[in-house]
N, CA and C atoms as an extended XYZ file, in Angstrom:
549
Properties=species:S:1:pos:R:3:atomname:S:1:resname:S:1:resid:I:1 pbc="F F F"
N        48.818      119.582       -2.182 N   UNK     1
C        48.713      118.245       -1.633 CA  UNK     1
C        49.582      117.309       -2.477 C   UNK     1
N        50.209      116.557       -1.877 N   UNK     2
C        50.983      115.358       -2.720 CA  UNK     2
C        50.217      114.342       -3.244 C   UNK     2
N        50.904      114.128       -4.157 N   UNK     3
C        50.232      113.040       -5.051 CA  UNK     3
C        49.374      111.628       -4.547 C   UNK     3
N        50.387      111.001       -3.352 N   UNK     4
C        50.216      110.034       -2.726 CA  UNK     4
C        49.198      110.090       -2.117 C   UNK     4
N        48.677      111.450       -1.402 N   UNK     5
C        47.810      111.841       -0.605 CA  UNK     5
C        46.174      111.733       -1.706 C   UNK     5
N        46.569      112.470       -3.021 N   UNK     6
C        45.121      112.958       -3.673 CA  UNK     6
C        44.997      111.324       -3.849 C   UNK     6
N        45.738      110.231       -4.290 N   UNK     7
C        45.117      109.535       -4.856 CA  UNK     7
C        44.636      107.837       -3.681 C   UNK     7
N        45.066      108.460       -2.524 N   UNK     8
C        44.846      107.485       -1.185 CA  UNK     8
C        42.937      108.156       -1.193 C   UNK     8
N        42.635      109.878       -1.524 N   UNK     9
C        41.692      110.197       -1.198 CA  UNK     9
C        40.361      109.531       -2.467 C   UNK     9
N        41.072      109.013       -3.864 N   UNK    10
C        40.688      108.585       -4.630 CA  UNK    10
C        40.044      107.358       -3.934 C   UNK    10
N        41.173      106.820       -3.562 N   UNK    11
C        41.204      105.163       -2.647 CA  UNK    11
C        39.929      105.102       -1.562 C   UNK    11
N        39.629      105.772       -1.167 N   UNK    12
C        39.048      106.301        0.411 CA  UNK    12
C        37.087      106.855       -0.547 C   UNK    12
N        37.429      106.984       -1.598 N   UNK    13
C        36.104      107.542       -2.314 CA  UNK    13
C        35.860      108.637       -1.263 C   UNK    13
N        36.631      109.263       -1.353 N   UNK    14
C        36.376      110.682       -1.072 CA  UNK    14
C        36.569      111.860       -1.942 C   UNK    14
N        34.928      112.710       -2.562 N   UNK    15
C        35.087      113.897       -3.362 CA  UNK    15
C        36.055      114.449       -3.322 C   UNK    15
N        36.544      114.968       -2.247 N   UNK    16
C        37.805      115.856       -2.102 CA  UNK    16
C        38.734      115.652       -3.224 C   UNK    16
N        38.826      114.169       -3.584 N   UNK    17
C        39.867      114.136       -4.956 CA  UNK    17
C        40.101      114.869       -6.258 C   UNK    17
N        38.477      115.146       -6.295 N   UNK    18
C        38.490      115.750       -7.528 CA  UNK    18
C        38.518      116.897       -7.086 C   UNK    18
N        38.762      117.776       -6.360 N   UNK    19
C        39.115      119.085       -6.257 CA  UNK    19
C        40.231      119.047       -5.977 C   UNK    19
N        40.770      118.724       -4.775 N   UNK    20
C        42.540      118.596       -5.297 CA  UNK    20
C        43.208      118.342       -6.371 C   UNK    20
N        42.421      117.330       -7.273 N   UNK    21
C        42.928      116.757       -8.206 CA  UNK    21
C        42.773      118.225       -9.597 C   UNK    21
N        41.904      119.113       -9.520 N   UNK    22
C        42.017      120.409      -10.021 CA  UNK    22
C        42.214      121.256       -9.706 C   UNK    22
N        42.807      121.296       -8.664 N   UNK    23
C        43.632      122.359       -8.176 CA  UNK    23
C        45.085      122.176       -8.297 C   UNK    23
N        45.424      121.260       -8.489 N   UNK    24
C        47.160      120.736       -8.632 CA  UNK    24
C        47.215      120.415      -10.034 C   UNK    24
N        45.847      119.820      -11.033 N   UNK    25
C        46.343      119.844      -12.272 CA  UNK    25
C        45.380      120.043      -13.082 C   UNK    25
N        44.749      120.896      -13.034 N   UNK    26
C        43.422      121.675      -13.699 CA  UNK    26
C        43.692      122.100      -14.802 C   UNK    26
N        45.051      123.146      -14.479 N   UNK    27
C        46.013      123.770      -15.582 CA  UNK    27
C        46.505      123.042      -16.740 C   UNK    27
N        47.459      121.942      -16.096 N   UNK    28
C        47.783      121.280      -17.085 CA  UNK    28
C        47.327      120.337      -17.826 C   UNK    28
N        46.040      119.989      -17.664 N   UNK    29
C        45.232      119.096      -18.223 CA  UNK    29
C        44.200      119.805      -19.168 C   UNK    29
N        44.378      120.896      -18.848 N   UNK    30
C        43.385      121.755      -19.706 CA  UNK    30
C        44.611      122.567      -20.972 C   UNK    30
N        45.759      122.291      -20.348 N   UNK    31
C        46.582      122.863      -21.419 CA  UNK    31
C        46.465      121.963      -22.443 C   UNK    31
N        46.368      120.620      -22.046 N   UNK    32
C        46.562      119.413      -23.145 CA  UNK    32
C        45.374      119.262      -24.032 C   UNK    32
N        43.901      119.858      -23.405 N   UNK    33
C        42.867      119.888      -23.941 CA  UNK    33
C        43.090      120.904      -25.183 C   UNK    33
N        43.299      121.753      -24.675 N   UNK    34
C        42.977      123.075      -25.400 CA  UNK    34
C        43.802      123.232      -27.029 C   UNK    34
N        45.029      122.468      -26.724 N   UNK    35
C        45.780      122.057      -27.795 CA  UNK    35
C        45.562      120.940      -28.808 C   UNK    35
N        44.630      120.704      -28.328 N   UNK    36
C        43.972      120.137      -29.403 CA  UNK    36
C        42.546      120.436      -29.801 C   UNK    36
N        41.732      120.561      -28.698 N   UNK    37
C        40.072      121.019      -28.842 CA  UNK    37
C        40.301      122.693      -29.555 C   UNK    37
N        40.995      123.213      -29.219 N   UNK    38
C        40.702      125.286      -29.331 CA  UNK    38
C        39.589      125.227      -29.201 C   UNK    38
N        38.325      125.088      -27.868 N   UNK    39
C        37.574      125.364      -28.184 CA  UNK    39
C        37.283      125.671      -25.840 C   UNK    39
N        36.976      126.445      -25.773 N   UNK    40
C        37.010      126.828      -24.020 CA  UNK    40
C        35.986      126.189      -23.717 C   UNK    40
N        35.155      125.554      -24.435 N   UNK    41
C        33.616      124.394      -23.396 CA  UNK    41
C        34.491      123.649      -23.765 C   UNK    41
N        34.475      122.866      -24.749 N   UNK    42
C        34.910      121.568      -25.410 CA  UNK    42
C        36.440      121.172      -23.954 C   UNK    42
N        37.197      121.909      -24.063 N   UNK    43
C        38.552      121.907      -22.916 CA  UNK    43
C        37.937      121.774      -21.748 C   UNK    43
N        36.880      122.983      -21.233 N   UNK    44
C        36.212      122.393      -19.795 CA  UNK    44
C        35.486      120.839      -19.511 C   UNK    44
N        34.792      120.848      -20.764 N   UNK    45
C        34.398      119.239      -20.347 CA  UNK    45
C        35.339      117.880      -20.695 C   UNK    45
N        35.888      118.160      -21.335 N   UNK    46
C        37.065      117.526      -21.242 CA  UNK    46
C        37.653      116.978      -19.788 C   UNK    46
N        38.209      118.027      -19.412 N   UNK    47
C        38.952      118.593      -18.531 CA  UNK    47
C        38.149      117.660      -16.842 C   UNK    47
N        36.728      117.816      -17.323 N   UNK    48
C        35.711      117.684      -16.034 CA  UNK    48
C        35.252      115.781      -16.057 C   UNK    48
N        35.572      115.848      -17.422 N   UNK    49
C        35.355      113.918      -18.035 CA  UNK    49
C        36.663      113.592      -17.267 C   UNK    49
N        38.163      113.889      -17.408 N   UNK    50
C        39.097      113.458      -16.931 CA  UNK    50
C        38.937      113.113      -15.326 C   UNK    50
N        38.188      113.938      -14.532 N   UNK    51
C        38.335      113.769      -12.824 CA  UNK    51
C        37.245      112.847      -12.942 C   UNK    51
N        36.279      112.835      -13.690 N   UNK    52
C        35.128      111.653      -13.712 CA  UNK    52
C        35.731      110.589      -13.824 C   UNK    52
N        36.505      110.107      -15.146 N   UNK    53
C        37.514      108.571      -15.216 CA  UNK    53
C        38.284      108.288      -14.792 C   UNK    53
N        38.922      109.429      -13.851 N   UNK    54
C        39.880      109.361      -12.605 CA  UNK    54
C        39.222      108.287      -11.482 C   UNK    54
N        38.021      108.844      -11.313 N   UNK    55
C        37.309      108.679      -10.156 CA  UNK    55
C        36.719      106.779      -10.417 C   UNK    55
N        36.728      106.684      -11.789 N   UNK    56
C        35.929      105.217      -11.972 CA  UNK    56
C        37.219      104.345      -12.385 C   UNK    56
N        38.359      105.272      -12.315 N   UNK    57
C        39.674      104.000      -12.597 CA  UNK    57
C        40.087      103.549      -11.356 C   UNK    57
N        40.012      104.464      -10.128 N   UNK    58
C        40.754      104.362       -8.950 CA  UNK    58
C        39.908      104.265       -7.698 C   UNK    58
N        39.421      103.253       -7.379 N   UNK    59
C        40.471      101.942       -7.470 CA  UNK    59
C        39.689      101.115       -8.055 C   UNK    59
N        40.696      100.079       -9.188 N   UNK    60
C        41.932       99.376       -8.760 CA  UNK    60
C        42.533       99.583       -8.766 C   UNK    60
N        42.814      100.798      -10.144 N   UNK    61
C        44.173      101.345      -10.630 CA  UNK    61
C        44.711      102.225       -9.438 C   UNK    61
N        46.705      101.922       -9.619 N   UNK    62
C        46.929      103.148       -8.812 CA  UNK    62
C        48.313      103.469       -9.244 C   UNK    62
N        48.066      104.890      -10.199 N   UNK    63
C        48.858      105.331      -11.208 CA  UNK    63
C        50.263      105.641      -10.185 C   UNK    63
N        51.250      105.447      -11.103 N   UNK    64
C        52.506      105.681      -10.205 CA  UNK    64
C        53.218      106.917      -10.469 C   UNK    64
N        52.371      107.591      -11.594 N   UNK    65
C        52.757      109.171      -11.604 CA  UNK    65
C        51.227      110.016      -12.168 C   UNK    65
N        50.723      110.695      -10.893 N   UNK    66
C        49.547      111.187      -11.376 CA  UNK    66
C        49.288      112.361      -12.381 C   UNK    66
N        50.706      112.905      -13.176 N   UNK    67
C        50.582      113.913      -13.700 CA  UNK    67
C        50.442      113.295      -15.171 C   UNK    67
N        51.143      111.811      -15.523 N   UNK    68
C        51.193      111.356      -16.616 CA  UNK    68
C        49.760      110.450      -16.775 C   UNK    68
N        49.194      110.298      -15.829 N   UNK    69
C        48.190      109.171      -15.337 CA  UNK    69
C        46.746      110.348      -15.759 C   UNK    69
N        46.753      111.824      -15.448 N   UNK    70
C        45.490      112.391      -15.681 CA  UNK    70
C        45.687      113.028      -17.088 C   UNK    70
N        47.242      112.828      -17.399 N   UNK    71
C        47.541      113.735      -19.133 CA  UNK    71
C        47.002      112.660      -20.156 C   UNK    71
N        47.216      111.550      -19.519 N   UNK    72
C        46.829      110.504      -20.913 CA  UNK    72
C        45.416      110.762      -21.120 C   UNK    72
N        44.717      110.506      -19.559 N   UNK    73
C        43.362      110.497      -20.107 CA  UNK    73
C        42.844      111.941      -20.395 C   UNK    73
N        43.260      112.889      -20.346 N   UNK    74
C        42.923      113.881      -20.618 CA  UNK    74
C        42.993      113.799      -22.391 C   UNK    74
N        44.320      113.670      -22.722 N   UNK    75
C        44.835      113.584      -23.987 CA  UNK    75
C        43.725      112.682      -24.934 C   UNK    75
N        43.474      111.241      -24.256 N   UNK    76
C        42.812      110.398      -24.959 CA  UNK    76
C        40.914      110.918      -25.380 C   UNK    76
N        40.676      111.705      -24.098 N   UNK    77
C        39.448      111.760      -24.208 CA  UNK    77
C        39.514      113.432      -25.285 C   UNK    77
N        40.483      113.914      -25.487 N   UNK    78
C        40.256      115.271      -26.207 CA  UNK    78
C        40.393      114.746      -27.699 C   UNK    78
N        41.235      113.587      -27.685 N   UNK    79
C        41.045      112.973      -29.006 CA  UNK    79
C        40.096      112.341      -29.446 C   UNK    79
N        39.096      111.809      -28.201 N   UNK    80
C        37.866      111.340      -28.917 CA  UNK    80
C        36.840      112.760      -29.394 C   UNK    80
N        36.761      112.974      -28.663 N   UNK    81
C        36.176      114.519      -28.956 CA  UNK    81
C        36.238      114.713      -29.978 C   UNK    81
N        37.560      114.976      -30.385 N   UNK    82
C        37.970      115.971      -31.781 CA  UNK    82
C        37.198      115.155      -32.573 C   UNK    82
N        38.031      113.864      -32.549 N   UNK    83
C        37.148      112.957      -33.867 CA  UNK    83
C        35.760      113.163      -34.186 C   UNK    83
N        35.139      112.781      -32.679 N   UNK    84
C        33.584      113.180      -32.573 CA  UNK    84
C        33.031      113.989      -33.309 C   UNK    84
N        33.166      115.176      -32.849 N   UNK    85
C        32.940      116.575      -33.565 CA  UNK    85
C        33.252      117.113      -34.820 C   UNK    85
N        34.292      116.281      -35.542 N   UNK    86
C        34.927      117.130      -36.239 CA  UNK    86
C        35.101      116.093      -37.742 C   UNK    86
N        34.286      116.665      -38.679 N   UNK    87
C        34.720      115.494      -39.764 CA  UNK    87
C        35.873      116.267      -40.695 C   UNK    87
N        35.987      115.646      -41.754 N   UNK    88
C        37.498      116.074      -42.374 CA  UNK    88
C        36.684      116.863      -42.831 C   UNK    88
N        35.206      117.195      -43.164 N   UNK    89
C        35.021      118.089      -43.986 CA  UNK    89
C        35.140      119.832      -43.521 C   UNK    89
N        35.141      119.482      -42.209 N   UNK    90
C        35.180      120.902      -41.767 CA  UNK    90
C        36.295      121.282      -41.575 C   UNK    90
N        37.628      120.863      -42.113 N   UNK    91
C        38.781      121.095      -42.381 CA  UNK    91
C        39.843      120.414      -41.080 C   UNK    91
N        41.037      121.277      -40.553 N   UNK    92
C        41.851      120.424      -39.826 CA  UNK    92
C        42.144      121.667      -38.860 C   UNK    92
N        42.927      120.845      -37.474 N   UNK    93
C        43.488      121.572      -36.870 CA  UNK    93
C        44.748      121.101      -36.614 C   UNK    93
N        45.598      121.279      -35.791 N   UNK    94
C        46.772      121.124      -35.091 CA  UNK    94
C        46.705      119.606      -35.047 C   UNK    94
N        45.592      119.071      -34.471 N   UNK    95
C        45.157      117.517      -34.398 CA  UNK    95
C        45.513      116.770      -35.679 C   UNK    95
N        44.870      117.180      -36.723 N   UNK    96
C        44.676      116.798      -38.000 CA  UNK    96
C        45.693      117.151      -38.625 C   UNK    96
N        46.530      117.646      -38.359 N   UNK    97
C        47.867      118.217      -38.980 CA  UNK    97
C        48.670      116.924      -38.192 C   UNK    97
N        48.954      116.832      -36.790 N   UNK    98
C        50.082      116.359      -36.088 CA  UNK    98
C        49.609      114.188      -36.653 C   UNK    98
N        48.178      113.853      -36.817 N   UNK    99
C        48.137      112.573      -37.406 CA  UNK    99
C        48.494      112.268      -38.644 C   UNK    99
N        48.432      113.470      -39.546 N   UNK   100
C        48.844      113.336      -40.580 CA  UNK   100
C        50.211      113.104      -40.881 C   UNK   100
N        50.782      114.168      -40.288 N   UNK   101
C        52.554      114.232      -40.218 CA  UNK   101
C        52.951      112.510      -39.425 C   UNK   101
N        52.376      111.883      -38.551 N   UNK   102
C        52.819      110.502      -37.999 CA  UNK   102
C        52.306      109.555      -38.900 C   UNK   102
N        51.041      109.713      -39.847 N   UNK   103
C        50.574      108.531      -40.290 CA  UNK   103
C        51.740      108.315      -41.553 C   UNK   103
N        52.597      108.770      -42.208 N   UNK   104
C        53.637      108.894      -43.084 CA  UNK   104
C        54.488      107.913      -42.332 C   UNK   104
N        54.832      107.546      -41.184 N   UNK   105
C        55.874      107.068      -40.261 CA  UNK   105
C        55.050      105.635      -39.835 C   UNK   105
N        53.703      105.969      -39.316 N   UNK   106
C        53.094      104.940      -38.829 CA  UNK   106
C        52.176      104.280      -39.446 C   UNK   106
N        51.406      105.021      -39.969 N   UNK   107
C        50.391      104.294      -40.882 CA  UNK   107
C        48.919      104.633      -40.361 C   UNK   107
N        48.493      105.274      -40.797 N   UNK   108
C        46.937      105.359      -40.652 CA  UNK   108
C        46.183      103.923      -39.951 C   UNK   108
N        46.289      102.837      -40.146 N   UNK   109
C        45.911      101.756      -40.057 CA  UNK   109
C        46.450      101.086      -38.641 C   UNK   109
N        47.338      101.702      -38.083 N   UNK   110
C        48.393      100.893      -36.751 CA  UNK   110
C        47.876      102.343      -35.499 C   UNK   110
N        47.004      102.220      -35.044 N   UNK   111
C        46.884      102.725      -34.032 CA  UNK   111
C        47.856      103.039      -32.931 C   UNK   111
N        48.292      103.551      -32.643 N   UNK   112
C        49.370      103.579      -31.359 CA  UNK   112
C        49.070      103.005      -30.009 C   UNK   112
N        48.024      103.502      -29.563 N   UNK   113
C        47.655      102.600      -28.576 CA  UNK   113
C        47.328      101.619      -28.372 C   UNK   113
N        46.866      100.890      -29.796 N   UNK   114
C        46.417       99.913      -29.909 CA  UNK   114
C        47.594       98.581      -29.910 C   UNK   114
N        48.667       98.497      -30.007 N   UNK   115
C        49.934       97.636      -30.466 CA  UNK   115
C        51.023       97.493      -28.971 C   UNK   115
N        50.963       96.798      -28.331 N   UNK   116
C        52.140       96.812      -27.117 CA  UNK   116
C        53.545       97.012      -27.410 C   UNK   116
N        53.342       96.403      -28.671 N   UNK   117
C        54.958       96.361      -29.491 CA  UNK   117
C        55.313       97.046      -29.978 C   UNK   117
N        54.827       97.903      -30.707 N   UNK   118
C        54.927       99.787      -31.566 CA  UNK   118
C        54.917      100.552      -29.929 C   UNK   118
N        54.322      100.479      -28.946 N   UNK   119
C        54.844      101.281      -27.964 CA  UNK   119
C        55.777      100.867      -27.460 C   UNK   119
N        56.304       99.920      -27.444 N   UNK   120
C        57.505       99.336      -26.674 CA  UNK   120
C        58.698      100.158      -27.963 C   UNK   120
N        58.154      100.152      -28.857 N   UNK   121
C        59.611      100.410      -29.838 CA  UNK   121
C        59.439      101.524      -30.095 C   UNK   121
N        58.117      102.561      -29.699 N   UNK   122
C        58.310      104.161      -29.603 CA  UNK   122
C        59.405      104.875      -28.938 C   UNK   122
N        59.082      103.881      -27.468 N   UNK   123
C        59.398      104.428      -25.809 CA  UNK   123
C        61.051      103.996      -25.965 C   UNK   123
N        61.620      103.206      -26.789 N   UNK   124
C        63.044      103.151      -27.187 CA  UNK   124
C        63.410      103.926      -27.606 C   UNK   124
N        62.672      103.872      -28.951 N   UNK   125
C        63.084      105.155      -29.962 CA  UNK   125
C        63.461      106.356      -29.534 C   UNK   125
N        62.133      106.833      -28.543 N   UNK   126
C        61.755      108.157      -28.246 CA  UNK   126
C        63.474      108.457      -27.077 C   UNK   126
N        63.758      107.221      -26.206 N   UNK   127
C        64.517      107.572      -25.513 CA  UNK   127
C        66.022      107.546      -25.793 C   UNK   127
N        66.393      106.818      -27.135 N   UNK   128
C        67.829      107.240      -27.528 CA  UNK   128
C        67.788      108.692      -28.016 C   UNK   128
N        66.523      109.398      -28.775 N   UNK   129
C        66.798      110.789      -28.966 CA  UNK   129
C        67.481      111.718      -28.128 C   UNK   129
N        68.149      112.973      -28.887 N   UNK   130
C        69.038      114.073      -27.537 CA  UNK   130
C        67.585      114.486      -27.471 C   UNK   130
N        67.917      115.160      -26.279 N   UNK   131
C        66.831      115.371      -25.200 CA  UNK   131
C        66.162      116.864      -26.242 C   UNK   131
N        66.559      117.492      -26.951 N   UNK   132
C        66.036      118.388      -27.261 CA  UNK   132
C        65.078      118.139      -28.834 C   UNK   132
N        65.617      117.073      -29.201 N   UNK   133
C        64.698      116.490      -30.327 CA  UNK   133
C        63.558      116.106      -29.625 C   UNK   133
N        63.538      114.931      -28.916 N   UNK   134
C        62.899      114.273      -28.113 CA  UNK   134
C        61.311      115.618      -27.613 C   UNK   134
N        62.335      116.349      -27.070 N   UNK   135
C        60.862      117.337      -26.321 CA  UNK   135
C        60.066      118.109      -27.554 C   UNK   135
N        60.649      118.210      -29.009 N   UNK   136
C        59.995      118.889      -29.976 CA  UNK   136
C        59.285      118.038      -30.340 C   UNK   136
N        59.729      116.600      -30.306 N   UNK   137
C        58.574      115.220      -30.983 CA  UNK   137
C        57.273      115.594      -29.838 C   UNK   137
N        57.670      115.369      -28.725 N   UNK   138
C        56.685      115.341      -27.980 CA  UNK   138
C        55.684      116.290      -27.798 C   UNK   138
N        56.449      117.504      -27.945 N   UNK   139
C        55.457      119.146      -27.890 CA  UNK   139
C        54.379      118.633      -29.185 C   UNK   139
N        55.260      118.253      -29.795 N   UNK   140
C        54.240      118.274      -31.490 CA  UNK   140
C        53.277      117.415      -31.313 C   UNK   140
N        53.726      116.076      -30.977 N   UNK   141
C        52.821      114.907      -31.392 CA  UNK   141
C        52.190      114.273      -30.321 C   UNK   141
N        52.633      114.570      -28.818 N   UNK   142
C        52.296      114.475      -27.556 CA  UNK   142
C        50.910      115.157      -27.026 C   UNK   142
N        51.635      116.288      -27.088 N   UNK   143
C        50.605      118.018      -26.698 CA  UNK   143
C        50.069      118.372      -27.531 C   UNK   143
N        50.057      118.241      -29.351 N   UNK   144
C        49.584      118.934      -29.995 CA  UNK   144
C        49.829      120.051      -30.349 C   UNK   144
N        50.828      120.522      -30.070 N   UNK   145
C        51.357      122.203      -29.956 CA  UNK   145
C        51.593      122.509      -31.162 C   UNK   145
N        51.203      123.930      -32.031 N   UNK   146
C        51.350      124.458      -32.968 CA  UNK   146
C        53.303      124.634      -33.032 C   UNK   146
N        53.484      124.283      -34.415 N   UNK   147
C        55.033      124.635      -34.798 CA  UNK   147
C        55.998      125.796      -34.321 C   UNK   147
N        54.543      127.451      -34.250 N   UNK   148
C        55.224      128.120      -34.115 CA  UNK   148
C        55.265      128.451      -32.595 C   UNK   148
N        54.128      127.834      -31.826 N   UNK   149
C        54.569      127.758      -30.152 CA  UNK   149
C        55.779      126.797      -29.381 C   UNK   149
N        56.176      125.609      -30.608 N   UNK   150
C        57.189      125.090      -29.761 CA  UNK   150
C        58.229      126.229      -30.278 C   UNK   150
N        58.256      126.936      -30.998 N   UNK   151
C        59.697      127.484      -31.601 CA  UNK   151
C        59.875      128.457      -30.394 C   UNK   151
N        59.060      129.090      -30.194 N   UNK   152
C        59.084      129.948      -28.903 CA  UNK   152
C        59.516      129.350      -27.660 C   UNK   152
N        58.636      128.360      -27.344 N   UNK   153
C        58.966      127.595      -26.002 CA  UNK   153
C        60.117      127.126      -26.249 C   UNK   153
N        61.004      126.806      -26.735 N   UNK   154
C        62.362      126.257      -27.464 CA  UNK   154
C        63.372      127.149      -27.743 C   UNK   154
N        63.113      128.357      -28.305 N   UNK   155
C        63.822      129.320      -28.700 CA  UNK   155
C        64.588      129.433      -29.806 C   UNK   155
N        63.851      128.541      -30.833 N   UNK   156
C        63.928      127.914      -32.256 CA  UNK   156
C        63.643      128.579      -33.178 C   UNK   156
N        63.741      128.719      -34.404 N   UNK   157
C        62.928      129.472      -35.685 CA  UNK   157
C        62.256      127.940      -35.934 C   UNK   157
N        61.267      128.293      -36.587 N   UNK   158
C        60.102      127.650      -36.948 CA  UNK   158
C        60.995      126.679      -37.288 C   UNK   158
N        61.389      127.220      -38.712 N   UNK   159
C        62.312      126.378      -39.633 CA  UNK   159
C        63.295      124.914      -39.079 C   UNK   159
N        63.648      125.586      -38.169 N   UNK   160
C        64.155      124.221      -37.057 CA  UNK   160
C        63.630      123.433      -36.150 C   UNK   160
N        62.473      123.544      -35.579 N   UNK   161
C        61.496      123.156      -35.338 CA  UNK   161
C        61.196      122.017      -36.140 C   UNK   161
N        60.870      122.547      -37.434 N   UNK   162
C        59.859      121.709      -38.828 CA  UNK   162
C        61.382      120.885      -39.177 C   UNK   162
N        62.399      121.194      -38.950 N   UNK   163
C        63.553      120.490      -39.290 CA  UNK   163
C        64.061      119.010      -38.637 C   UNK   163
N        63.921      119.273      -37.536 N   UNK   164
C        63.735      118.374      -36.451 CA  UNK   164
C        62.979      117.624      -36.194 C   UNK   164
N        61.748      117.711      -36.479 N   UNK   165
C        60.495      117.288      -36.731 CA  UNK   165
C        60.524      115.946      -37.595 C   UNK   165
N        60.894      116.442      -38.821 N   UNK   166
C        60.957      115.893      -40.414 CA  UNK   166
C        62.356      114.744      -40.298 C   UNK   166
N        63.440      115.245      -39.394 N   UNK   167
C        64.404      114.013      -39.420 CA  UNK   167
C        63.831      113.063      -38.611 C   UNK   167
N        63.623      113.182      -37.383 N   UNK   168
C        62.711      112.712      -36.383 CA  UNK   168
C        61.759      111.490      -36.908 C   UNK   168
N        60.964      112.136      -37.661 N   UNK   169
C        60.088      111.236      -38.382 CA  UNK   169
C        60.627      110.080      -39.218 C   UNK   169
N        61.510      110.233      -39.676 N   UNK   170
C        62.324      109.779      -40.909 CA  UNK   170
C        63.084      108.778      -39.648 C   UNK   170
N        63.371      109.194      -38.884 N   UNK   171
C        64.482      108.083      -38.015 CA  UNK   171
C        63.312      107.422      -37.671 C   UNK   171
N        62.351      107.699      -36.983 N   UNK   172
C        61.175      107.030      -37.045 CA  UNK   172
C        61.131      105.616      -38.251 C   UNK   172
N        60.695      106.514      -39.354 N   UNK   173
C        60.239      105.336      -39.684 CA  UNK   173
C        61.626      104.399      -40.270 C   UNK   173
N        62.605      104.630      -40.223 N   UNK   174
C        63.869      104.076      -40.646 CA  UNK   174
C        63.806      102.620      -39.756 C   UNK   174
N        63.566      103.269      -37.829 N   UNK   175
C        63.675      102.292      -37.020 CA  UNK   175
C        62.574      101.279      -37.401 C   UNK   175
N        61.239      101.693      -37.421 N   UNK   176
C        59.752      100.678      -37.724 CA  UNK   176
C        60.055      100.221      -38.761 C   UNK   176
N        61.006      100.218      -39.956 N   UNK   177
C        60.855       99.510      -41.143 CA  UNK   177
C        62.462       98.429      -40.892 C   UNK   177
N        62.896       99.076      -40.069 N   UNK   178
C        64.086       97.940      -39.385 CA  UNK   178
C        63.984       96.621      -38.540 C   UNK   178
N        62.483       97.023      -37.884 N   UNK   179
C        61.833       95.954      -36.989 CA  UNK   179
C        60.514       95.405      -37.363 C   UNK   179
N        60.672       95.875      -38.666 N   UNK   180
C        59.880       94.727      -39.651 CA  UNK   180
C        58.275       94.984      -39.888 C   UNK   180
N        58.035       96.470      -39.349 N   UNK   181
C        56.675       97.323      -39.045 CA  UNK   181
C        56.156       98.416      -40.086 C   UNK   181
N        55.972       97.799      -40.978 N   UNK   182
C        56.227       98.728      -42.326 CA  UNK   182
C        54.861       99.659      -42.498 C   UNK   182
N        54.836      100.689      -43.263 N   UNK   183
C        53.493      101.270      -43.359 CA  UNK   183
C        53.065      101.170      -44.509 C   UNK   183
């Protein structure tokens, strides 16, 4: 079903949404879970919270790309989770690895979502990158993806991966300390 269609059925408060709406992106919303939760309940309810806040955003909201529109909240709610569940004492995952590696750039203290202006100067940033930096920032710090799965999906050695990564960051924070956003 097309997009236009699942989310007119959103519009219409008709169930049907949320089954179309997991059947066209069940997969990939649970990919985004899982990369950060590792945990197969924790990803299902996740996964099952996302068609729930689908269902209580729309309407008014009416996302103009539903694949980026169910990844955020998928993304956002696997990050509350993690936090939830998970104190530093019980060590780290991929999660706790990929905030750590940004809070060096951003700052523990500057939320990302929280600032209109740090996203406005991400979504720059992010888009003068070549396209192949760009998709390793994002695998990493987007998706959560372990180092040595983007190297694969990429066809990278680790080493370049973590290379790319590390300049990345560094142009990062080169640009935020250029526009006066210091950490």
């Amino acid at each position: 079903m097309e997009d236009d269609n699942i989310i007119e059925l959103y519009w219409q408060r008709d169930e049907s949404a949320i089954r179309e709406s997991e059947m066209k992106y069940g997969g990939y919303c649970s990919s985004i879970a899982d990369n950060i939760l590792h945990s197969v309940e924790d990803t299902e309810e996740c996964v099952s919270d996302t068609w729930f806040r689908a269902w209580n955003i729309m309407p008014p909201d009416r996302p103009s790309r539903l694949a980026l529109f169910f990844g955020r909240i998928t993304r956002n709610l696997a990050i509350d989770r993690y936090r939830r569940g998970r104190s530093q004492k019980y060590g780290g995952g991929q999660t706790a690895l990929c905030l750590e590696e940004l809070a060096e750039c951003i700052g523990e203290s500057s939320p990302i979502d929280d600032r209109l202006a740090l996203r406005e100067l991400l979504n720059s940033f992010l888009g003068a990158l070549p396209e192949k930096n760009r998709d390793v920032f994002l695998l990493r710090y987007w998706y959560m993806m372990p180092v040595k799965e983007i190297a694969v999906r990429k066809a990278l050695s680790e080493g370049a991966v973590k290379m790319i990564l590390q300049r990345v960051r560094k142009k990062l924070r080169d640009c935020l300390e250029k526009e006066g956003i210091g950490v």
